[in-house]
C-alpha positions as CSV (number, residue, x, y, z in Angstrom):
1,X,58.8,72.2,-18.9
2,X,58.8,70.3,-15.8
3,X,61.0,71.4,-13.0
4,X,63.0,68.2,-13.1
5,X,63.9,69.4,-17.0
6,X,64.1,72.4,-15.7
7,X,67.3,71.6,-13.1
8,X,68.9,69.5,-15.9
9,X,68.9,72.2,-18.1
10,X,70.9,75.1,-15.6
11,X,73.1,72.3,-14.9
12,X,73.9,71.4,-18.3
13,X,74.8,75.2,-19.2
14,X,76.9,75.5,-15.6
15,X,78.7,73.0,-16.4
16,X,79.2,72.4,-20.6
17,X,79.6,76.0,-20.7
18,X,83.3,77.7,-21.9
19,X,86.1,77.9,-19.9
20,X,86.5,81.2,-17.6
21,X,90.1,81.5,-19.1
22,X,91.2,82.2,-23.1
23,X,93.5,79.5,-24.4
24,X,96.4,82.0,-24.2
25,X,95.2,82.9,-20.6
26,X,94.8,79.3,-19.4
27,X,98.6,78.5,-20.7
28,X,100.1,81.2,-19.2
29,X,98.6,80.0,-16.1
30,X,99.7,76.4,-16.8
31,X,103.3,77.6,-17.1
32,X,103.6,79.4,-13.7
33,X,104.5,77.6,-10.6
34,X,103.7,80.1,-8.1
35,X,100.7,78.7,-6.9
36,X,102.8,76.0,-5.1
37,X,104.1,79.1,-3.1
38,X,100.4,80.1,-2.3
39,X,99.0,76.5,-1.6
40,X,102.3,75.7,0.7
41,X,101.1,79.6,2.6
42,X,97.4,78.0,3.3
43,X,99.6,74.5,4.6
44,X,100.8,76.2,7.2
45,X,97.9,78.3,8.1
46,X,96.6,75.2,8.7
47,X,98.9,73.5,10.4
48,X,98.3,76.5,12.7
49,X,95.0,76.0,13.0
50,X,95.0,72.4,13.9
51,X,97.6,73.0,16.8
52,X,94.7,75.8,18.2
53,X,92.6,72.7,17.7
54,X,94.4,70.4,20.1
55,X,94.8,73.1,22.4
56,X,91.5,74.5,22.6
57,X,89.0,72.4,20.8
58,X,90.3,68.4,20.7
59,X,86.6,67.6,19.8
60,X,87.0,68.0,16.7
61,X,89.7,65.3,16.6
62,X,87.1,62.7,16.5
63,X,84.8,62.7,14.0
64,X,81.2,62.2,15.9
65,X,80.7,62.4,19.8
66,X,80.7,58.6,20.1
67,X,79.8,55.5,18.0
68,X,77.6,56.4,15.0
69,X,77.1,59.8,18.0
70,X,76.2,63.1,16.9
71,X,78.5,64.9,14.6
72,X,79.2,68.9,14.8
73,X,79.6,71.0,12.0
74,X,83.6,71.2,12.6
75,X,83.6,67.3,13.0
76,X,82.3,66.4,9.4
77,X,84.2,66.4,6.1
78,X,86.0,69.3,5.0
79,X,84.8,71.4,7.9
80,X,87.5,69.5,10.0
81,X,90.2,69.9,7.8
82,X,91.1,72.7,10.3
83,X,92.3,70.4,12.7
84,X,94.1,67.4,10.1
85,X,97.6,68.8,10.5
86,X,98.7,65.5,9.2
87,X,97.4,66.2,5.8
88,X,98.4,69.6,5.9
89,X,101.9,68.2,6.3
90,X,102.0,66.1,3.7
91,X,100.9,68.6,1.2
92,X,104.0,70.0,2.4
93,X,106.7,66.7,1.5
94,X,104.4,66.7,-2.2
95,X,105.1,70.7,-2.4
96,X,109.1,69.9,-1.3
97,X,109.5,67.4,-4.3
98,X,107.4,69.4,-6.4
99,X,109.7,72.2,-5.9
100,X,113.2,71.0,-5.8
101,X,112.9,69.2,-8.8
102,X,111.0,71.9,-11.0
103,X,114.3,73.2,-12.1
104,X,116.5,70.3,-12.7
105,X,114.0,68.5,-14.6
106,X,112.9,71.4,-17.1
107,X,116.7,71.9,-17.8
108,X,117.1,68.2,-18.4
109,X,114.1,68.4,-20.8
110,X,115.7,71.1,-22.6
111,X,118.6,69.1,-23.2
112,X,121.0,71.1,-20.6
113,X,122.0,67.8,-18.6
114,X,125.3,69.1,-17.3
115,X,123.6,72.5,-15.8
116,X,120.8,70.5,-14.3
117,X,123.0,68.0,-12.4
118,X,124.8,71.1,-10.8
119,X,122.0,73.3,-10.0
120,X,120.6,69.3,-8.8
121,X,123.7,69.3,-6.5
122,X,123.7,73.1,-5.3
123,X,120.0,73.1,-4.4
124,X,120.2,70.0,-2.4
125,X,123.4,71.7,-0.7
126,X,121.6,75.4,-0.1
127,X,118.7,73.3,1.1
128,X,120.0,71.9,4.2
129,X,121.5,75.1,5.3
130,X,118.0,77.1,4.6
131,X,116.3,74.2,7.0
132,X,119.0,74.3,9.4
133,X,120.0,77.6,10.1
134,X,116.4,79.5,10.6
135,X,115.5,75.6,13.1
136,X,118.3,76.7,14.8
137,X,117.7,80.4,15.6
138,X,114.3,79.3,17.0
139,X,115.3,76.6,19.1
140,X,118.1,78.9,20.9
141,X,115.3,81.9,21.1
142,X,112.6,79.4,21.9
143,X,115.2,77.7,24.9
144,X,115.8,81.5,25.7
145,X,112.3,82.7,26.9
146,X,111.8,79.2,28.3
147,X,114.8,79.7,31.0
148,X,113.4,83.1,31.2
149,X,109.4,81.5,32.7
150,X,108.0,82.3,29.6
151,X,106.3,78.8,29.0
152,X,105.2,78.4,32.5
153,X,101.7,79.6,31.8
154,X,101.1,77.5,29.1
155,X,102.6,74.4,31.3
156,X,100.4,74.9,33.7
157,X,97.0,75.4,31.6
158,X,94.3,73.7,30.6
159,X,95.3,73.5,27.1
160,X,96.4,70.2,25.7
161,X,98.9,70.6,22.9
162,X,100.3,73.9,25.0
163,X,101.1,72.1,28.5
164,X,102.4,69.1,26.7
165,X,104.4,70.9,24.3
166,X,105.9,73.7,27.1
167,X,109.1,72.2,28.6
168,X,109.9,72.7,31.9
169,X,112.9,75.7,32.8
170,X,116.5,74.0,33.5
171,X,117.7,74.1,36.9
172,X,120.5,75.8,36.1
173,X,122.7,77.6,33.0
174,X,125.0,74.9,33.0
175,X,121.8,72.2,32.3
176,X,120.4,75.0,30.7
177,X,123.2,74.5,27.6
178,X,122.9,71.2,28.0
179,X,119.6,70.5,26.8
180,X,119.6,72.8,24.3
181,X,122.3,71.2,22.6
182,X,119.9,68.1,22.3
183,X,117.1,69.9,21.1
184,X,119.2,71.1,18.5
185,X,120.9,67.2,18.1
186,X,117.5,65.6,18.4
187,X,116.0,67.8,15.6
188,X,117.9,66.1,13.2
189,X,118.4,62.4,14.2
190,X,116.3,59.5,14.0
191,X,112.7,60.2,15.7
192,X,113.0,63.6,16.3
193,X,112.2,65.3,18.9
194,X,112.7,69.2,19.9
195,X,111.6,70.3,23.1
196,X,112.1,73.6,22.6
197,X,109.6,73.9,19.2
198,X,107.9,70.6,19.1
199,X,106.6,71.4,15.2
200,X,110.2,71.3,14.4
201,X,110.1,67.9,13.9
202,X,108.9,67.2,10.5
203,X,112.2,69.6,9.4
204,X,114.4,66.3,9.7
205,X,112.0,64.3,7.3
206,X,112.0,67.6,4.7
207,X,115.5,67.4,4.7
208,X,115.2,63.6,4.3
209,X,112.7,64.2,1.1
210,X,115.4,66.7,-0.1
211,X,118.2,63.8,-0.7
212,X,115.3,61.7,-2.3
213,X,114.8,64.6,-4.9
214,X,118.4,64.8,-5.3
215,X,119.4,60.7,-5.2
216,X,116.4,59.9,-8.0
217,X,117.4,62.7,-10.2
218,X,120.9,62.1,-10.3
219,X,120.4,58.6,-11.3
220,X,117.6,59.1,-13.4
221,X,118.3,63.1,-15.2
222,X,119.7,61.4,-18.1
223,X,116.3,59.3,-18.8
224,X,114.1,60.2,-21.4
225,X,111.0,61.9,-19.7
226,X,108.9,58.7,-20.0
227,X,111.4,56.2,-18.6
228,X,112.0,58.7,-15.5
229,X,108.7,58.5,-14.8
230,X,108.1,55.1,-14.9
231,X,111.5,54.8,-12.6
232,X,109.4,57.1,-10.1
233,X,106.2,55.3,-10.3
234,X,108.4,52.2,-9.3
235,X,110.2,54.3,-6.6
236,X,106.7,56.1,-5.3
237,X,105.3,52.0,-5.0
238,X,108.1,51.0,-3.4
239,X,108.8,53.7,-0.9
240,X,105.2,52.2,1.2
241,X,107.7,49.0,1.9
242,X,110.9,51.1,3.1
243,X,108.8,53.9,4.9
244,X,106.7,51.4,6.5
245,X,110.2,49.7,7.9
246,X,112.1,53.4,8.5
247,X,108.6,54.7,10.6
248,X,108.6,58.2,8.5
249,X,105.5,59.5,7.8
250,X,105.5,58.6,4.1
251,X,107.6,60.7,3.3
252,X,108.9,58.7,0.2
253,X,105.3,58.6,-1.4
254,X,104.3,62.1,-1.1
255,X,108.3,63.4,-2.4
256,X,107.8,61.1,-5.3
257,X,104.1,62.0,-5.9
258,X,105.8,65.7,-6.3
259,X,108.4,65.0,-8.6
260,X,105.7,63.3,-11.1
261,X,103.7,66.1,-10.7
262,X,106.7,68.1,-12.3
263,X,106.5,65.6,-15.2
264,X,103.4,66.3,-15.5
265,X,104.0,70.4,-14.9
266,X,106.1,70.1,-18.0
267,X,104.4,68.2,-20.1
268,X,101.3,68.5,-22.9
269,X,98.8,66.9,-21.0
270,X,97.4,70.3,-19.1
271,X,97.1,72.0,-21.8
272,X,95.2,69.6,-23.8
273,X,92.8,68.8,-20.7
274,X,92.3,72.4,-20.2
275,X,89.4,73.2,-21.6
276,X,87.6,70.8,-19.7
277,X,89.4,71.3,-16.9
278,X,86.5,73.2,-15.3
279,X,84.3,70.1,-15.6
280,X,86.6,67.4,-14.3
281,X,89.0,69.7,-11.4
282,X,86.7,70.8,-9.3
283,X,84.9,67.1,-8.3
284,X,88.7,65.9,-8.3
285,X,89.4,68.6,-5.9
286,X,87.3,68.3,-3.4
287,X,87.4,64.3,-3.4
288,X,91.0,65.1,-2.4
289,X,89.9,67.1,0.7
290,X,87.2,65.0,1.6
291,X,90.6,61.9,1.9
292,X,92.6,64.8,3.5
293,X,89.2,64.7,6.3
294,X,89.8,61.3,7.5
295,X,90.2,61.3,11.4
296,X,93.9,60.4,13.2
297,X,91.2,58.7,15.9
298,X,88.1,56.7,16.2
299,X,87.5,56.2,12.9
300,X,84.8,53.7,13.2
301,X,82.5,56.1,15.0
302,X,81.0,57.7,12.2
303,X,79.5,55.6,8.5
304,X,82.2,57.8,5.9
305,X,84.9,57.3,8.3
306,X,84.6,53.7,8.5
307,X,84.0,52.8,5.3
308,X,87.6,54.4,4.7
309,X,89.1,52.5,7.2
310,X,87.7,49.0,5.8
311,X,88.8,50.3,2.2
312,X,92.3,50.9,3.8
313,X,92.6,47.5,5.3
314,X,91.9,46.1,1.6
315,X,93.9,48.1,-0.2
316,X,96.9,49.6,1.6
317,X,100.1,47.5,2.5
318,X,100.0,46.1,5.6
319,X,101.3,47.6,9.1
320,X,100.8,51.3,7.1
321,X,99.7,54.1,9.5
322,X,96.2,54.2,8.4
323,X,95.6,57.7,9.8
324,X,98.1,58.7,7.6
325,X,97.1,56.8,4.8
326,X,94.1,58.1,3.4
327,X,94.9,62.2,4.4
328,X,98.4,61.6,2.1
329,X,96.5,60.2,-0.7
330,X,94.0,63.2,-0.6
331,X,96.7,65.5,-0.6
332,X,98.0,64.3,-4.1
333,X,94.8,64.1,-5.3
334,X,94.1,67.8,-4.7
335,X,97.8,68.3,-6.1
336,X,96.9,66.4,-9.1
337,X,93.8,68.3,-9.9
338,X,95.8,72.3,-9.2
339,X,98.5,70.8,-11.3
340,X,95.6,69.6,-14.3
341,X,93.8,72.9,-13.7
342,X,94.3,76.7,-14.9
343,X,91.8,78.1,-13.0
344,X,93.1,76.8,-9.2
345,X,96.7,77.8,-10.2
346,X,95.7,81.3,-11.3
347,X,93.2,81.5,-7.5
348,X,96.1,80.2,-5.4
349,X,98.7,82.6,-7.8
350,X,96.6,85.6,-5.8
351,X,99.3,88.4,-4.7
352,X,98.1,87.4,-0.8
353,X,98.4,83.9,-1.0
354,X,101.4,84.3,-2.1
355,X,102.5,86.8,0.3
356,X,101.3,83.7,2.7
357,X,103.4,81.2,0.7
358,X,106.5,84.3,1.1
359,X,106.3,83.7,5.4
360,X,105.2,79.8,5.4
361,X,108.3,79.0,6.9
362,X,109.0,81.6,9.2
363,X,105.0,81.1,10.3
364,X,105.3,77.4,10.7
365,X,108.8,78.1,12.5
366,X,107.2,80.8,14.4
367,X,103.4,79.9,15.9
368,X,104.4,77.6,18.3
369,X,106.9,79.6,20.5
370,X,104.5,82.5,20.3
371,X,101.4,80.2,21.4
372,X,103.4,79.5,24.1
373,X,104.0,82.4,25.5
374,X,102.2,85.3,24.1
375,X,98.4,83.6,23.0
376,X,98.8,81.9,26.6
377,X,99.2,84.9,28.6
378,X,96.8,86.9,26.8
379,X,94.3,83.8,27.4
380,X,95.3,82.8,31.0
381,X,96.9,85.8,32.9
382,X,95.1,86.5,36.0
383,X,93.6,83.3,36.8
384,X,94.2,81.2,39.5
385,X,95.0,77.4,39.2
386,X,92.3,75.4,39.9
387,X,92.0,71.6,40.5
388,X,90.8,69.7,36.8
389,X,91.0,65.8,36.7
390,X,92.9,64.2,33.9
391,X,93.6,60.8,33.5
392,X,91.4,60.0,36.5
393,X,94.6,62.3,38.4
394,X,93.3,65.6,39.8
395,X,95.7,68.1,38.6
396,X,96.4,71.9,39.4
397,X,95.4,73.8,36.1
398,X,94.4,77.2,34.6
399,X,91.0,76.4,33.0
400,X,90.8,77.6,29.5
401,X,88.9,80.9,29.5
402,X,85.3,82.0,27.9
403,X,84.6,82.2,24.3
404,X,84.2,86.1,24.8
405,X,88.0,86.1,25.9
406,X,88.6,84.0,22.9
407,X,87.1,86.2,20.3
408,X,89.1,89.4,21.4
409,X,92.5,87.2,22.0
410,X,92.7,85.1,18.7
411,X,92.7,87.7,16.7
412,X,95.0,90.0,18.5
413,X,97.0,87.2,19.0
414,X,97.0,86.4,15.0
415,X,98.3,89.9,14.3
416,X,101.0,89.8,16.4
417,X,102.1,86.2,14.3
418,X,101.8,87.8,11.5
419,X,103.6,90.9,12.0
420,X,106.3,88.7,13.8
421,X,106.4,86.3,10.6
422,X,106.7,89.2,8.2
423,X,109.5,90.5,10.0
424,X,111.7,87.5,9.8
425,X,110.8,86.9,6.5
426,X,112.1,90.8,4.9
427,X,114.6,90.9,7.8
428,X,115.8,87.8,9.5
429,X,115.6,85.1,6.1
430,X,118.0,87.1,4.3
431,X,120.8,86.7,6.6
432,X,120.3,82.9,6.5
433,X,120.1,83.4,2.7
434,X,123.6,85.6,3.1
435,X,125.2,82.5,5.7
436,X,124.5,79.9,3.1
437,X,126.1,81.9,-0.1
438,X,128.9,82.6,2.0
439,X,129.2,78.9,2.8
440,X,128.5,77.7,-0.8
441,X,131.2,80.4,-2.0
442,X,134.0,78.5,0.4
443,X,132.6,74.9,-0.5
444,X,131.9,75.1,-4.4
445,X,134.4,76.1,-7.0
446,X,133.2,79.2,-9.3
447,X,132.1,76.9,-12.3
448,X,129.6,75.8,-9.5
449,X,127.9,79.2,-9.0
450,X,124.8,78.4,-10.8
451,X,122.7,80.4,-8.4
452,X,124.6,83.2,-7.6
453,X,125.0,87.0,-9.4
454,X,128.2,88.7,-10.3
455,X,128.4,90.3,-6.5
456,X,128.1,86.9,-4.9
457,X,124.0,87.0,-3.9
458,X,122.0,84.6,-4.6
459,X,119.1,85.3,-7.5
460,X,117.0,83.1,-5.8
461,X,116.2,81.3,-2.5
């Protein structure tokens, strides 16, 4: 046997060979949805990571160090999916459709119309209260430390997305109030823009995706399955024109792209492509990630890059924010093949992915306040301000520290976030949770309860 026969033969028994999961195993895993909760924990641990990217390492931004230039490892496919927040983000709008209509559209399926048009209507209600209430608790904590110096550091360092993202203290208590009521008004209005906790402002278009979940739904809950997904097809299609015009970051796609995902959740079609799911799911994954790695800038500097940007200028509408384009289409991809796939729902199901999925808010709420304050001080107390050109202006900066100061602060500094995550997530989310029930008691008559136990508490969140 030559070593060419040889090759094709291992390959043929890799890949040809039975599924890692029995058939009662793989549909067990096909009928959980926790692994949204564990995919939407490694979102924001990666939205994390690609705000310590603009902050310590904006290389990796681009994708080559000039045109057709040398490319390091963390600037070539799926390496730099550390620093492309923008995909990261949009797995979380897919994951937000996904998971407000999971309910509703199950009960519809099972014939309980009336029950899934008021769980439809509490959800979308509770939903706005879980966004608004923990944004607001940060942004008065986050204003707090910031009248208190605790930003000045990171204002004054060397580290991009810290000392453009660290306001400046008020002059006084009275302006003091004053601008935090904007950054709690900005949040929520049209381009938003919070000061206090720049990441905040994606919460706005969340909320945004929310009412599309609920507005689709209600029109469409008393469709037969195939005609609401054809209606959501037409909507998905048509939300490039109206986002394009509104200036969201297709938000209207990717909240579309969820809710046919639940069709497809809830239909036949997994099961039946689940024993080859090994052979097709994989590839489909990883084509998704390798879209999810196409640079925000400079695309034409490397050959992959710019062979996506020419494909984008054929196919996608026109005046559509190519560096969001093709990083939202990857992130449905990869969606698509979890959703098609038993064996990446049961890996991102793993009781510490989902324990990451548990804190994703509080986390994504959390890491920029704390970067900050507490990662900047660990990385710059003690220096001295030093002159550093930028923008051909010589300014008075703390240069970022060594790489030895680096490896004993980022970990120290990850502890503390997580600790400080866990903490409001057992402790601080269930007075939120507590607010809103109290609120939905007052607003809602009993007969639209569908959420809550006999003593008032909400059975889920």
């Amino acid at each position: 046997m030559s070593i060419t026969e040889a090759i094709q033969t291992i390959y043929a028994e890799k890949v040809y060979r039975k599924p890692l999961l029995t058939s009662n195993a793989s549909k067990k895993a096909l009928e959980d949805s926790s692994w949204a909760d564990g995919l939407r924990g490694i979102s924001a641990l990666f939205v994390l990571s690609s705000h310590m990217v603009l902050a310590f390492a904006r290389y990796i931004v681009r994708p080559a160090d000039g045109l057709h230039g040398h490319s390091s490892l963390f600037q070539k496919p799926f390496f730099r999916l550390v620093g492309q927040g923008q995909a990261w983000v949009a797995l979380f709008f897919i994951l937000s459709g996904f998971v407000n209509a999971l309910k509703p559209v199950k009960l519809a399926k099972a014939g309980n119309i009336e029950t899934a048009l008021s769980n439809l209507g509490v959800s979308s209600f509770k939903r706005s209260f879980r966004l608004f209430l923990p944004a607001t608790a940060i942004t008065v904590i986050s204003w707090f430390v910031c009248q208190l110096g605790a930003f000045e550091t990171a204002r004054n360092s060397d580290a991009y997305w810290l000392y453009t993202t660290s306001p400046k203290q008020s002059l006084c208590w009275t302006d003091a109030i004053k601008d935090l009521l904007y950054a709690i008004r900005t949040t929520w209005t049209y381009n938003p823009d919070n000061p206090y906790d720049q990441p905040q402002w994606a919460l706005l278009y969340l909320l945004q995706g929310s009412m599309f979940v609920f507005t689709v739904l209600l029109v469409t809950i008393n469709l037969r399955s195939g005609f609401r997904v054809s209606a959501l097809v037409i909507c998905y299609f048509w939300s490039f024109n109206w986002g394009i015009k509104l200036g969201d970051p297709m938000v209207g796609i990717n909240v579309f792209a969820g809710i046919i995902l639940v069709e497809l959740h809830h239909s036949r079609l997994p099961l039946r492509l689940s024993p080859y799911s090994h052979i097709f799911a994989p590839p489909l994954a990883l084509a998704g990630l390798f879209l999810m790695s196409f640079p925000s800038q400079f695309q034409p500097w490397t050959y992959w890059s710019s062979f996506l940007l020419k494909a984008c200028h054929k196919i996608a509408p026109v005046d559509i924010e190519v560096s969001r384009y093709w990083p939202t289409i990857g992130a449905q991809v990869l969606t698509l093949a979890i959703v098609l796939s038993p064996h990446l729902r049961r890996a991102l199901s793993h009781r510490w992915l989902l324990w990451l999925g548990k804190i994703s808010f509080p986390l994504y709420l959390l890491h920029g306040s704390l970067m900050r304050s507490v990662l900047a001080w660990m990385l710059f107390h003690g220096q001295t301000l030093k002159n550093i050109e930028e923008n051909n202006v010589i300014v008075m900066r703390y240069p970022l520290p060594g790489i030895p100061t680096f490896i004993v602060a980022i970990p120290v500094f990850m502890a503390i976030l997580f600790v400080a995550t866990h903490f409001w997530a057992v402790k601080v989310e269930p007075w939120f949770g507590w607010m809103t029930d109290k609120a939905q008691k007052i607003m809602f008559t009993k007969e639209q309860w569908p959420n809550l136990g006999p003593n008032g508490r909400s059975r889920t969140t």
